[in-house]
N, C-alpha and C positions, 0 to 999 in steps of 0.2 A: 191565241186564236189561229186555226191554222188557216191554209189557201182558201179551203171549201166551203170554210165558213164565213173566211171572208166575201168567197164569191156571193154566198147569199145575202150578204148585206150590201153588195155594191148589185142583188141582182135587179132594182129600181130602174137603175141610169145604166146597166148596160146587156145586152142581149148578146147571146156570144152562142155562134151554132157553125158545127164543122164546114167542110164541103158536101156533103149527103145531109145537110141540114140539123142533123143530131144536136143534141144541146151539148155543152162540154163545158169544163170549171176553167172559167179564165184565167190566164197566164199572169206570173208578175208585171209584166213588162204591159199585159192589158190594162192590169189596174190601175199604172202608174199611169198612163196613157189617161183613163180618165180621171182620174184626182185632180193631174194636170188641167185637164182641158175642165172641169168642172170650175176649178179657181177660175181659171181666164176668163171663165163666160158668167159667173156666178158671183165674183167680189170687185170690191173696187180696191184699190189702192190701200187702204189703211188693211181691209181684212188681207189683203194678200202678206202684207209686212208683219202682221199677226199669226199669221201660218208660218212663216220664216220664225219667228222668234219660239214660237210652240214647239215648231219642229228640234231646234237646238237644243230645247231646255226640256221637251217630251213632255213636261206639266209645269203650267205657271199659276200662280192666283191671279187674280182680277187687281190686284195692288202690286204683283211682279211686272205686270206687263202697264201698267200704267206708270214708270217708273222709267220707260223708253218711252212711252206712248200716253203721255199728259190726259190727253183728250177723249180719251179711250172710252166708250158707255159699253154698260152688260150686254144691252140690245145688241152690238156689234157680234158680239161673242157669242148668243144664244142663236143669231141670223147664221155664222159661219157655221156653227153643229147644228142646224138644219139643213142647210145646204149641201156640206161637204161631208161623208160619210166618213166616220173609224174617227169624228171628235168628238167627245161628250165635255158639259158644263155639269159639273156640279155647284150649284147654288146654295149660300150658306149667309152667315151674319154679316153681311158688310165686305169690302171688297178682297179682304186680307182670306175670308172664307170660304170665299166665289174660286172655284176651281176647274182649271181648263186642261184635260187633257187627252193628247195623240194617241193613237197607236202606234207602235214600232215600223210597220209596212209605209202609212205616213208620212213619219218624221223622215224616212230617208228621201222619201220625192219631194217635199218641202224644204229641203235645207241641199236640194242638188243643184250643183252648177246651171244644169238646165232651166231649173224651176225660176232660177233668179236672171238669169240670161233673157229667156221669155217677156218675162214681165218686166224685168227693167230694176229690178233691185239694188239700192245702196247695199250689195251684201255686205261689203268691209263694217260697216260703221253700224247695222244692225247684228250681227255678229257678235261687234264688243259688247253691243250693247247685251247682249242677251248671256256673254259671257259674265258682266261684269254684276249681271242680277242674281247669276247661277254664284257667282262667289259671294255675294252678299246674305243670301239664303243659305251658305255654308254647302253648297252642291258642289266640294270642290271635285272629288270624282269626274263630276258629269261634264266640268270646266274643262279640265284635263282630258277627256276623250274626245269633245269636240276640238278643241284646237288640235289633237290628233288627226282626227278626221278629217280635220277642216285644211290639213297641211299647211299648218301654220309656222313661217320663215325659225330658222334654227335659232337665230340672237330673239325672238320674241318667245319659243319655245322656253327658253332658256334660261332665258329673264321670266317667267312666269314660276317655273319651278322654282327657280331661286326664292321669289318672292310667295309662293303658294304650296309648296312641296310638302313640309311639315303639316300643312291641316289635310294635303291628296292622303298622306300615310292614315293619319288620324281618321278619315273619311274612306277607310278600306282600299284605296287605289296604291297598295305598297309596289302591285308587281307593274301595272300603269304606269307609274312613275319610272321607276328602273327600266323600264321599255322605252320609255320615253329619252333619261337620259341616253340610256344606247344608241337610239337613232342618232345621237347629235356626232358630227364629225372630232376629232380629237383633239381641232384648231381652239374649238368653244369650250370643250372641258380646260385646255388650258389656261384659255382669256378666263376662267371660271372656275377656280379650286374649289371652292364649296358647293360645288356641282357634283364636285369627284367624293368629294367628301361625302355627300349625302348616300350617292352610291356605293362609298363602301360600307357604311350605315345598314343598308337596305342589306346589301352581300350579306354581313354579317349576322343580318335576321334569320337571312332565310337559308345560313349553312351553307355560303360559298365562302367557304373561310379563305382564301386562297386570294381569289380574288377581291377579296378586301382589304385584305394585307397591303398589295399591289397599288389599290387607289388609294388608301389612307398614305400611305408612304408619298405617292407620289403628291395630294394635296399637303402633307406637312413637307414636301421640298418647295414646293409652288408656296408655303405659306411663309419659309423662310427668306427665299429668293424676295418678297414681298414686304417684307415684316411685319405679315401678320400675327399676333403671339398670340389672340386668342384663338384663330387660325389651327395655329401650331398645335398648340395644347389639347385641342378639339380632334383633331387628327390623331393626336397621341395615345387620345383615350382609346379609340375606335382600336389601334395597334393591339394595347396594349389588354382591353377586351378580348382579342383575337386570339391575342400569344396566351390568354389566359386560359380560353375555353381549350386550348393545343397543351393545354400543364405546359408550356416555354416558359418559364417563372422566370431564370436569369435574366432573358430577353423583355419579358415584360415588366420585370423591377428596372432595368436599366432604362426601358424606353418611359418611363412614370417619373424615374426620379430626373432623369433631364427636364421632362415637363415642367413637373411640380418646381420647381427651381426656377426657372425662366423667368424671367422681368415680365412684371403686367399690370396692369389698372384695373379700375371699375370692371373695363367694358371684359375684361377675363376670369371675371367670378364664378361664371357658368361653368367654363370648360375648365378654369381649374376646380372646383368642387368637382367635376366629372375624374379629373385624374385623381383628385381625391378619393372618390368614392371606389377608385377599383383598388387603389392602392390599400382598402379595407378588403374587399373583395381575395386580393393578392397575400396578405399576411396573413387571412384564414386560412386560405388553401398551406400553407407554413405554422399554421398551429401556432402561430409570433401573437398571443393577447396583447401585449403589451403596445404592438403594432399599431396593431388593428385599431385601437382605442384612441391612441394619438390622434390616427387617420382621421377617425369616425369625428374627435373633439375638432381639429384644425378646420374638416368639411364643415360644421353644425355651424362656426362664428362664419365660415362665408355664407352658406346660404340662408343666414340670421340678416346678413348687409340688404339684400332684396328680395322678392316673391321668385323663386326660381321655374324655371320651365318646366311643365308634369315631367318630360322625359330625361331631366336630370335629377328632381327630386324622386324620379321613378329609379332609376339607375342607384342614388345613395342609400333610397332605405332597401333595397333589394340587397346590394352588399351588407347592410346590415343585419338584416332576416337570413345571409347566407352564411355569416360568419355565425349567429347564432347559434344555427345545424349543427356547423362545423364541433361547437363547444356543448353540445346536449341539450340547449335552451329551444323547447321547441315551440313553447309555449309564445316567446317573447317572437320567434321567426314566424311564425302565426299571428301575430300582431302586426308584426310589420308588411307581411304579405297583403291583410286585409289593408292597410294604408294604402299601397300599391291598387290593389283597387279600387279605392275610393276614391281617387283619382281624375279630377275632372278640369279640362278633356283627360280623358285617356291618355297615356303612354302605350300604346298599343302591342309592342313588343313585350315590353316589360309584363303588360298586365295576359299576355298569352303566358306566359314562364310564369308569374305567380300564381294562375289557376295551378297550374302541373304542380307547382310548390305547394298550393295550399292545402290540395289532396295529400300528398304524400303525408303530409304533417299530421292533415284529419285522419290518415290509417294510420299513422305511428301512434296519434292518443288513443286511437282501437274506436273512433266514429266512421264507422265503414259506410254510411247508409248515407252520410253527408259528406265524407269523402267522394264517394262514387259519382254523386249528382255533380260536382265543384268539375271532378277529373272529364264529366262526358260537357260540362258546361265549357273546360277550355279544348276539348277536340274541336267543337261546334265555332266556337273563336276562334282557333289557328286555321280551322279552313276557313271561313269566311272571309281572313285575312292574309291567306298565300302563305303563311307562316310553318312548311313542314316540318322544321328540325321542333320548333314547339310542340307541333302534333304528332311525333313521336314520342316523347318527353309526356304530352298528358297520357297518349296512349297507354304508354309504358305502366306510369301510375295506377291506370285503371286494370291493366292484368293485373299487378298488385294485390291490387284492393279484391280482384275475386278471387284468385289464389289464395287470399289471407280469410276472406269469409267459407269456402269450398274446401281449402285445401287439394282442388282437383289441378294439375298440371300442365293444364290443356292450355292456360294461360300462359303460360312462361314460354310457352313459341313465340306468341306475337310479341316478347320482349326481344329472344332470342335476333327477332328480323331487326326490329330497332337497331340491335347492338349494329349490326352491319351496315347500316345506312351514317350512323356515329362514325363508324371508323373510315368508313367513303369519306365523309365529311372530314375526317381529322379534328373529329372534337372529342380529346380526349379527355374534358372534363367530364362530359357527358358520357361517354363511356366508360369510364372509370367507375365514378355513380352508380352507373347502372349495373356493372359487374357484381358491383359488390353486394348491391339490393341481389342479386343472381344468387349468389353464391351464399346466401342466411335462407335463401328460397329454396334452391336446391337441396342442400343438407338437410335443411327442415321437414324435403322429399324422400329423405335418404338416397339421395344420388350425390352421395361425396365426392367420385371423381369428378363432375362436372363442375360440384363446386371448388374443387382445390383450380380445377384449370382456371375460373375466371379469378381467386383468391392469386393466384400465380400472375396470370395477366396483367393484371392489377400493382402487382408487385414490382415487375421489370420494367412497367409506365414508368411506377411512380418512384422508384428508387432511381432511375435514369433522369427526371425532369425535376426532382427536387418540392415533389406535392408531398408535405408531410402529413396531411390529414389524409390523404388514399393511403400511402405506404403504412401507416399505422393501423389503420382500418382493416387494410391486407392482412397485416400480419396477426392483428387479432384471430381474423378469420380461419386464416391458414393452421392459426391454432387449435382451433375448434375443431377443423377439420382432422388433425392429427390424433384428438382427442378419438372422433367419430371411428375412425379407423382402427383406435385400439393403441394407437403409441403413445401412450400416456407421458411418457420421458419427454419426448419435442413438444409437445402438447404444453405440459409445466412450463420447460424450457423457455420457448416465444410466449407466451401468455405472462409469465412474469417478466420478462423484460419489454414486453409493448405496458406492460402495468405501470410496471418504474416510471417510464417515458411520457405514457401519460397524468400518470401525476404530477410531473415534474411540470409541464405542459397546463396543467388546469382541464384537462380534455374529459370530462365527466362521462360523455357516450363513449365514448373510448373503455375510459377506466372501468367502466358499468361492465361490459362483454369482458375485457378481461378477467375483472373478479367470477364472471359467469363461471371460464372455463376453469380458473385454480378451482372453486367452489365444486365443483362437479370431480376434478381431480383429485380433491382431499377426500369426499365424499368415497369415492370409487376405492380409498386407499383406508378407508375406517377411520379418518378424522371427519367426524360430522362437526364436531362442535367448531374447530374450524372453517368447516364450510358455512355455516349458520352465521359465524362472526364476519366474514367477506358480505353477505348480502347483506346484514345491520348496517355496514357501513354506510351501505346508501341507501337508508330507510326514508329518506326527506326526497330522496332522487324520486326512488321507486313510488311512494305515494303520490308525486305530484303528478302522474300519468305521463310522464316525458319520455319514458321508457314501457310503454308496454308491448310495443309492439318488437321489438327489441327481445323482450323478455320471454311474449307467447312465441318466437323466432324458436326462440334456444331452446325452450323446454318442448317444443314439437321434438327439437332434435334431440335433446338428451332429456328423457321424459320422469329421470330420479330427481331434478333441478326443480318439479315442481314442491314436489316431500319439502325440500329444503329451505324451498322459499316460505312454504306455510310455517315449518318451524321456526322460522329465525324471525318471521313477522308477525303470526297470525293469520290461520285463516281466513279470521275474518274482515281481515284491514286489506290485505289482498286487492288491486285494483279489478273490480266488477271487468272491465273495459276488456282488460287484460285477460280475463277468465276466457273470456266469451271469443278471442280468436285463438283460442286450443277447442281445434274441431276435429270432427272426423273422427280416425280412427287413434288419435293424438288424445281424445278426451281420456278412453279407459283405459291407454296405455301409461297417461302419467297419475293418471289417480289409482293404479293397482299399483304403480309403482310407488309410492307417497303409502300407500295402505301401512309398510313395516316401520315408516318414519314416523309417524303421525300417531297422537295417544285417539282412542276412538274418537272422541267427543267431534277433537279438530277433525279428524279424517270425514266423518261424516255432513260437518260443518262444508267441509271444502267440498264435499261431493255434490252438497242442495247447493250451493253458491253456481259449481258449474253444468249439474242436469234436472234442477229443479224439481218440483213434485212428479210432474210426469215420467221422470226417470228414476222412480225409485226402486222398481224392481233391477233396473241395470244398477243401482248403487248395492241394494241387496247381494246381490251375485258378486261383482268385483268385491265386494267384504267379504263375500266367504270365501272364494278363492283369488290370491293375486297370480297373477299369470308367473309359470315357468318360462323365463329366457335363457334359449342353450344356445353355446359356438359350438362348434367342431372342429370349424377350419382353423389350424394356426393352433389348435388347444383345445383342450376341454376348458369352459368359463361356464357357470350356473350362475343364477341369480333369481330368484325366488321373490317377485315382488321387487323394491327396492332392495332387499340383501342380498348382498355376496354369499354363494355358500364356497367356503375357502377350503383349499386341499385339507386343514387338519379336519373338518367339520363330517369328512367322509368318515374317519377314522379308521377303516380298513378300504386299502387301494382298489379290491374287489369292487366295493360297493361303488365306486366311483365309476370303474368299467363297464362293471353290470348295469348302469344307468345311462353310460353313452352308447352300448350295446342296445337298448329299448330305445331310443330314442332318434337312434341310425335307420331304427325300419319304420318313423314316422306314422307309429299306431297301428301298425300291422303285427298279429297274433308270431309270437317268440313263444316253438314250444320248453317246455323246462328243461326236455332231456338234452335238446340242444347245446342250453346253458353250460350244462353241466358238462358234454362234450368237453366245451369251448373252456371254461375257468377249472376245472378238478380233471382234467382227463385221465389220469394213474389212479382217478379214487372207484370205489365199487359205486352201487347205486345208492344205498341209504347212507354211507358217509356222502358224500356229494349232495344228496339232499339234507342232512342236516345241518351241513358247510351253507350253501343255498338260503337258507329260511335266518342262518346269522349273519349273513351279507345283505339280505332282503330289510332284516330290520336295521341295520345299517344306514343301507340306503335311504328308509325312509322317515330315518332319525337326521339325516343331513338335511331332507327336503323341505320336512316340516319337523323343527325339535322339539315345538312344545306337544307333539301328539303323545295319546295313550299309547300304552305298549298294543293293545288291539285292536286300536283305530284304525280306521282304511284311509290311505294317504289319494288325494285327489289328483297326485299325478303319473301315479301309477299302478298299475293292476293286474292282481296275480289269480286267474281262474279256473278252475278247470284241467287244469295241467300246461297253461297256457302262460306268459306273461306281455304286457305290454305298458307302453307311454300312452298316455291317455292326450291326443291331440287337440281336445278343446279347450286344456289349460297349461301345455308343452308345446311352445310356439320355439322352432331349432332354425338358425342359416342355412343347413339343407334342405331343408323343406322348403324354404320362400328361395334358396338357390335352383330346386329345380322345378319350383312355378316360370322363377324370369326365365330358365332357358326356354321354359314351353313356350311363354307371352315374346318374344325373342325370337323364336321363328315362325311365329303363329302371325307376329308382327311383322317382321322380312318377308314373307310368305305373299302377303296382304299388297305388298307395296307399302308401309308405313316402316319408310328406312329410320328417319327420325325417330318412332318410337322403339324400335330394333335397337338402335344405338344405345336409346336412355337405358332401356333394360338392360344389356351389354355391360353399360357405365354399372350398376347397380351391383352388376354377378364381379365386375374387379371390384367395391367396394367391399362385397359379403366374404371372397376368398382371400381372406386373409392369409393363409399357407397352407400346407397338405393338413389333409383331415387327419386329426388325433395323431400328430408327429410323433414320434420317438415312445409310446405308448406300447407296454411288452400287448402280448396276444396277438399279434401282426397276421397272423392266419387269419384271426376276424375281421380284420380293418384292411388290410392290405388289399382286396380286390374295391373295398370302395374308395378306397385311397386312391389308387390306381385309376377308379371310373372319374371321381370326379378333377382328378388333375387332367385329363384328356379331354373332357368336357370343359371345363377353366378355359383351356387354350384352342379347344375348336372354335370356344364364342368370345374370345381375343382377338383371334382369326378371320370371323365374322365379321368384327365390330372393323377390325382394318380396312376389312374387302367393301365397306358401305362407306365408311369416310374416305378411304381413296378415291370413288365413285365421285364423293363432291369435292372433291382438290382439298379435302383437308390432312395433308401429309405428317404435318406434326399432331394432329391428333389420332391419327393411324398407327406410327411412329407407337407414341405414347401406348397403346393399349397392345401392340406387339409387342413391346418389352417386358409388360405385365405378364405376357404369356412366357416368354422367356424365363423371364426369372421364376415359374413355377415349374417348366420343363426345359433347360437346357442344353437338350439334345436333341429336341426336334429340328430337322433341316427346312421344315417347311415355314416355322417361323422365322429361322434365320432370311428366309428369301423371300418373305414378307416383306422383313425390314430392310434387305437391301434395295428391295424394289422402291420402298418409301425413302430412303436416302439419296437414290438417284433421282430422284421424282424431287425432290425439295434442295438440290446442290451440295449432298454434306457430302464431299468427297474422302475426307479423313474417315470421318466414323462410319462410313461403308465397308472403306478397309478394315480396320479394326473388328466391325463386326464379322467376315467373312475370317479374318486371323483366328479370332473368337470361334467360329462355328467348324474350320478345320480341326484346330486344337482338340474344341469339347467332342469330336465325332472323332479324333482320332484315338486320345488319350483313355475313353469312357467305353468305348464300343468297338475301336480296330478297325473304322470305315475312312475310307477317303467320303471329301463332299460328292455331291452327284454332279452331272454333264450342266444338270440345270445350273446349278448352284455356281459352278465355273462362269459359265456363261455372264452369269449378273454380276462377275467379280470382274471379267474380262472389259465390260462396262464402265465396271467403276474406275478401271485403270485407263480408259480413254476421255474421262471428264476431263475437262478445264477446270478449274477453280472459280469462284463465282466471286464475285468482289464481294465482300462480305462474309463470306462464306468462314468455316472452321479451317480449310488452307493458309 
C-alpha cells in the first residue's frame, strides 16, 4: 500500500492542509505521529503491549500472543482494529485461527524506541517474548531480522545463530544470517568457531569460494587448538567441498584423508559421513569406482548408527547421484536427485543444485517439457534463496534444454555469460561441466572452432588438477572435433585411446562418445560393418535412454551416425526420445544421409518414426533425392547421401573437374563452349563436344550409378547449350562460406560482435585449405583460389579486430594464425599477431613471429617488413617479461 493510500485510510483521525489551506497526502512522520498518539489516547496497557508484540512478529494468531499474554480475549484484539488503523483481525476456528495482522508502516512505529519510551514498556522482556513465539512457529527469518533491528548485544547475536542458524538458512534468511555473522567483531567469531564455520558454509553456497576456504581453515585451527574433532572434520568437509568445486583434488584428497582418519565418537558421525560423502564425490571426479564404493559402503553403516541431518544425508546421496553421471547411470543420478528433494526440512543448498541436476538428467533422457518446468522451478529457488552460483547452474540447464528442443543458438550466450561468472568464482568444476555441455552444443551448431576452444580449455584445467572425468570427456570431444574438421587421423588416434582408458575405467558415457566417433571414422573409411559392430556394443546402453541425448548431440554433428545406428539396431528399437531432439535442419540432413544405408523398408520406418504422417511429402522428397555434399576447400570430397563418391568411382579425372567446375558457380548457367575452352583447348569443336558428352556421362555415372544411360541425373543439368549444378540438391562449403562472410558483416555492421564472431569461427571451420589444391586446370580455379584465400584472411582479420575489442587476446591470437597459415605473406596479419602478443605478455613468440614475418617477406617476395611492422617489433624488444610468461 502506498503513502496515498495510506493517507486515505488514516483520513478519519487526521486532517492534514498546507499553509494556503489546500489539502495534501500526509507525510510519514504525520502518520506515525498519529498511530502514536492514537495508542496513547485509545488503549490501555494490555492493548499497547499487544501492538508491541504484533509489530515485531507483523502477524500473530490469537494463541501466538496468548502465549505471552495468558489473559488475552478476542474482544481485546477486535477493539485494537477498530481503533488503530493499518490492523485487521481475521477470525477463524478457535484461537490458533484467529489472525492478527499489521502493516509494515505500523510495525516500525510499534516496536520504536519511542513507542515504548512513551508509554512505559518492559520492551526487553516483551521482545523475547515475541521472539521466542516467532521461533516456536518456525518464523525463524523474522526472529533474525528483528534481533537485527532490535540491535541486539553481539554474545546474544551470536548465541542465537549459533543455536538458530541452520533453520534462519532452512527458512530462506541464508544472506540474513552471513550479514549478520559479519557484523560481529572477530573477538566473537573466535570465542565462537562454529560461527566461522557456518559462514564458510554459507561462502560456499553462494560462490565466494575464497573466502570460505579462509574461515573453514581458520575454524578447523580454532577446532584443533580446542579439541574439537567433530569440529575439525566438519571444517574439513566445507575445505575440502571447496578444493573440490576449484578440481584442487591433491589438496582435497589430503585435507579428507587426514579428516577421515582422526579419532571420534558417536558425537562425530555426522561430519564424518560428511567427509565421507565427498570423499565419494572426490574418486568420481578420478573415475576410482572402486573408490567411490568404498566411500559410498563405509558412509551407508555410519549414517545406518542414527537419523542423520537433511543437510548431510543431502550432501551423501548428492555425491552419490554425481558419481553416477560421472559413470553413465543416469537413470540411478535421477533417483538420487529426487531423494534430495524429498527431503524434509530441506537442505536448501543441496536441493537448489538438484533441481539444475535434475533437469540436466530430464534432457539427457530427451524429457524436454519436464526438464524445462524442474530447470525454471530451481531458477525460482536459488533466487528466492540468495543462491547465485545455483542460479547460473539451472539457468545454464535451461538454455540447454531449448537449444536441444530449437536447435536455435540464441541460447548458448546466456551460457556463454554463466561460464564467466564460474571462473570469477573459481569453480572450476562448474566450469569445466559446462564447457563441455559447450562444446557437443557447439559442434552440433557447426561451430567447431568454438567447440575445440572450450574442448581445449577443459583439457589444460583438467590435465593440470588431475579431474579424470573432465580430461577424458575433453579428449573425447576434442576427438570429435578433429573428426568435424576433416582429420580423421587424430580423430582415430584420441578416440581410441580415450576408448582403451575408458574401458579400463568402467566409464560407459565415456566409452559410448568414443565408440560414436571410431563408428563414424570406420563408416567415412568403408567399414560399415565395423561401424555397425561398435554401436551393438552398447545396445543395452543405448535402449535404456541413458544416452540419448548424447547420441541426438553427435548425430546433429555428424548426420551419417544416424544410417548407422538404425543399421546396427533397428529402426524401430531406436529410442523415440532420442528421435525427437534431431530437429531442425539436422532432421533431413541425417535422414538423406541414412537414405544409402538403410534397405527401404528401415529407411522409411526411420523416416515416420522421426516426421510422422504430417511429413510425408518431405519423406517423399528426401527418398527420391538424398542431398549432394561437396568440399572444395582443402579438396575436392563428394558424398552423395550417406556415400562417399571415391576418386576411382569418377573414372575419368575430367569428369571429376567438370563437376567441381558446375558447382564453383553455385547453380549459375556454365555455357558448353566454355567448357570446352577450359578441358579440350587444342581440340576443334565437335571433337571437344563428343570428348564432352563421355565426361558428361561420367560424371553422372559417379553421382548416381544405378541410373539409366538416358536418365537425367538430379544434380546436374545440361540445356540448352548451357550447363549447371542444380542448387536444391548440391549443397558446397562455398556456398554456406559465402552466406557466413555476408551474415558476418551484415552481423559486424548491426553492432552484433558476438554473432560476427560466431560466424567468423564458422568460415575457419569451413576452410579447410586452398580451394581445389594442386588440381591441374589452375587457369579455372586459380582466380577463385585466390578470391577466396583473401577472403579467409580478411574475415580472420575481422574476427581478431572484435575479440581484441573485448580483451580476448588469445582468442584473437587464435583465429590470426588460422589466417596465417592460409596466407603467409601478408604483413598485415603478421601485425595483427604482434599487436596480440604484446597485448597478452608473450614476449618470445612476438619475436619469433616478426623473425617469421621478415624471413617469409624476404625469402617469397624480396621485401623488407614495413615502418609499421618495425615499429611493433621495436615494442616487443622493450617488454619485460611477465612472470609466467613464455620468458
Amino acid at each position: 500500500m502506498g503513502q496515498a493510500a495510506l493517507a486515505c485510510v488514516l483520513a478519519k483521525h487526521l486532517v492534514c492542509r498546507g499553509e494556503a489551506g489546500a489539502w495534501r497526502v500526509p507525510s510519514s512522520a504525520d502518520m506515525a505521529s498519529l498511530l502514536l498518539s492514537l495508542a496513547e489516547t485509545q488503549l490501555g496497557k494490555q492493548g499497547l503491549e499487544v501492538l508491541y508484540l504484533l509489530g515485531t512478529m507483523g502477524s500473530a494468531s490469537l494463541l501466538d500472543l496468548r502465549a505471552a499474554m495468558p489473559n488475552l480475549a478476542l474482544s481485546v484484539l477486535e477493539d485494537i482494529a477498530e481503533k488503530i488503523p493499518l490492523i485487521r483481525v481475521e477470525r477463524g476456528h478457535g484461537p490458533a485461527a484467529t489472525v492478527a495482522h499489521m502493516h509494515d508502516l505500523a510495525q516500525g512505529v510499534f516496536t520504536s524506541v519511542r513507542f515504548t519510551s512513551r508509554t512505559g514498556l518492559d520492551r526487553s522482556t516483551r521482545f523475547q517474548e515475541a521472539i521466542s513465539i516467532l521461533e516456536s512457529r518456525g518464523s525463524i527469518a523474522r526472529a533474525l531480522a528483528q534481533l537485527v533491528a532490535d540491535e541486539a548485544s553481539d554474545q546474544r547475536l551470536a548465541e542465537w545463530i549459533l543455536e538458530n542458524g541452520e533453520r534462519a538458512i532452512a527458512d530462506g534468511a541464508r544472506l540474513s544470517v552471513s550479514e549478520a555473522i559479519d557484523s560481529l567483531p572477530t573477538a566473537d567469531l573466535l570465542e565462537y568457531p562454529r560461527l566461522l564455520l557456518l559462514a564458510a558454509r554459507i561462502d560456499a553456497d553462494l560462490g565466494r569460494l575464497e573466502l570460505a576456504v579462509t574461515r573453514a581453515n581458520a575454524a578447523r585451527d580454532l577446532a584443533r587448538n580446542i579439541g574439537d574433532g567433530a569440529l575439525e572434520m566438519a571444517a574439513s568437509a566445507v575445505i575440502a567441498r571447496v578444493l573440490i568445486d576449484r578440481c584442487q583434488l591433491g589438496e582435497a584428497l589430503e585435507c579428507l584423508q587426514v579428516a577421515a582418519n582422526a579419532s571420534g565418537g558417536e558425537s562425530d558421525v555426522e561430519a564424518h559421513s560428511a567427509v565421507l560423502s565427498y570423499l565419494v564425490a572426490h574418486a568420481g571426479l578420478r573415475l576410482d569406482a572402486a573408490r567411490a564404493e568404498a566411500a559410498e559402503r563405509e558412509a551407508s553403516k555410519l549414517l545406518r548408527r542414527g537419523r542423520p541431518s537433511p543437510g548431510v544425508e543431502a550432501a551423501f546421496t548428492s555425491s552419490i547421484a554425481s558419481v553416477a553421471i560421472m559413470f553413465g547411470d543416469m537413470r540411478r543420478s535421477l533417483s538420487c536427485y529426487n531423494d534430495v528433494l524429498d527431503l524434509r526440512p530441506p537442505a536448501v543448498d543441496f536441493r537448489a543444485s538438484a533441481l539444475g541436476n535434475k533437469a540436466t538428467l530430464l534432457m539427457e533422457l530427451g524429457r524436454l517439457d519436464r526438464a524445462r518446468s524442474v530447470a525454471m522451478e530451481g531458477v525460482e529457488y536459488a533466487i528466492t534463496h540468495g543462491l547465485s552460483s545455483h542460479r547460473d547452474a539451472c539457468e545454464c540447464a535451461l538454455a540447454a534444454i531449448e537449444f536441444t528442443a530449437s536447435a536455435d543458438c540464441a541460447p548458448l550466450e546466456l551460457i556463454d555469460a554463466a561460464l564467466e561468472r564460474f571462473a570469477e568464482r573459481t569453480d572450476r568444476a562448474s566450469e569445466c561441466f559446462t564447457r563441455l555441455y559447450l562444446a557437443v552444443m557447439r559442434r552440433a551448431s557447426r561451430q567447431t572452432a568454438a567447440s575445440m576452444a572450450h574442448g581445449d580449455q577443459v583439457m589444460e584445467c583438467s590435465t593440470s588438477m588431475g579431474t579424470e572425468y573432465f580430461r577424458l570427456m575433453a579428449e573425447v570431444e576434442l576427438a570429435a572435433n578433429y573428426l568435424a574438421l576433416g582429420d580423421v587421423e587424430a580423430a582415430s588416434s584420441r578416440a581410441g585411446k580415450a576408448r582403451d582408458e575408458a574401458a579400463d575405467r568402467a566409464a560407459i558415457y565415456h566409452l559410448m562418445r568414443a565408440d560414436m566417433v571410431l563408428a563414424e571414422v570406420a563408416r567415412r573409411e568403408g567399414r560399415l560393418e565395423e561401424a555397425r559392430s561398435r554401436l551393438i556394443n552398447h545396445e543395452e546402453y543405448i535402449l535404456s535412454d541413458n544416452a540419448n541425448w548424447s547420441i541426438a548431440m553427435y548425430i546433429r554433428s555428424f548426420p551419417h551416425l544416424l544410417g548407422v545406428f538404425a543399421a546396427a539396431l533397428g529402426a524401430e528399437r531406436l529410442p523415440i526420445l532420442m528421435l525427437q531432439m534431431i530437429t531442425g535442419r539436422h532432421v533431413e540432413e541425417s535422414l538423406s544421409a541414412a537414405r544409402r544405408t538403410l534397405e527401404d523398408n528401415e529407411w522409411h520406418t526411420l523416416a515416420f518414426r522421426m516426421l510422422g504422417e504430417e511429413g510425408a511429402d518431405r519423406i517423399a522428397a528426401l527418398a527420391a533425392t538424398p542431398m549432394c555434399r561437396v568440399r572444395l576447400f582443402g579438396g575436392l570430397e563428394v558424398a552423395v547421401g550417406t556415400r562417399q563418391v571415391m576418386e576411382r568411382d569418377w573414372k575419368k579425372r575430367k569428369a571429376r573437374l567438370l563437376f567441381a567446375m558446375l558447382v564453383l558457380q553455385q547453380g549459375r548457367d556454365v555455357p558448353r563452349e566454355q567448357i570446352y575452352d577450359h578441358l579440350w583447348t587444342e581440340m576443334d569443336a565437335d571433337r571437344a563436344r563428343n570428348n564432352f558428352y563421355v565426361i558428361w556421362s561420367s560424371m553422372k555415372a559417379a553421382l548416381v550409378p544405378d541410373s539409366s544411360k538416358g536418365e537425367s541425373c538430379p544434380y546436374v543439368e545440361h540445356t540448352g547449350g548451357v550447363c549447371k549444378a542444380v542448387p536444391e540438391h548440391v549443397h558446397s562449403d562455398v556456398a554456406e562460406f559465402e552466406k557466413l562472410m555476408s551474415d558476418a558483416r551484415h552481423l559486424d555492421a548491426a553492432g552484433d560482435h558476438a554473432g560476427a564472431v560466431r560466424a567468423y569461427e564458422r568460415i575457419a571451420d569451413l576452410y579447410r585449405g586452398e580451394l581445389l589444391p594442386g588440381d591441374v586446370y589452375d587457369d579455372w580455379f586459380s582466380s577463385a583460389r585466390n578470391h577466396y584465400r583473401q577472403e579467409f584472411c580478411d574475415a580472420m582479420r575481422a574476427a581478431h579486430r572484435l575479440l581484441t575489442d573485448v580483451g580476448d587476446h588469445p582468442g584473437a591470437l587464435r583465429m590470426i594464425r588460422r589466417g596465417l597459415g592460409a596466407d603467409p605473406w601478408r604483413e598485415d596479419l603478421y601485425q595483427a599477431a604482434l599487436r596480440s602478443q604484446v597485448a597478452s605478455g608473450q614476449r618470445s613468440a612476438a619475436i619469433d613471429t616478426y623473425l617469421t614475418c621478415r624471413t617469409n617477406l624476404a625469402e617469397q617476395l624480396g621485401l623488407d617488413p614495413s615502418a609499421e611492422t618495425v615499429a611493433l617489433y621495436q615494442q616487443v624488444l622493450a617488454m619485460e617479461a611477465r612472470p609466467g610468461s613464455d620468458d
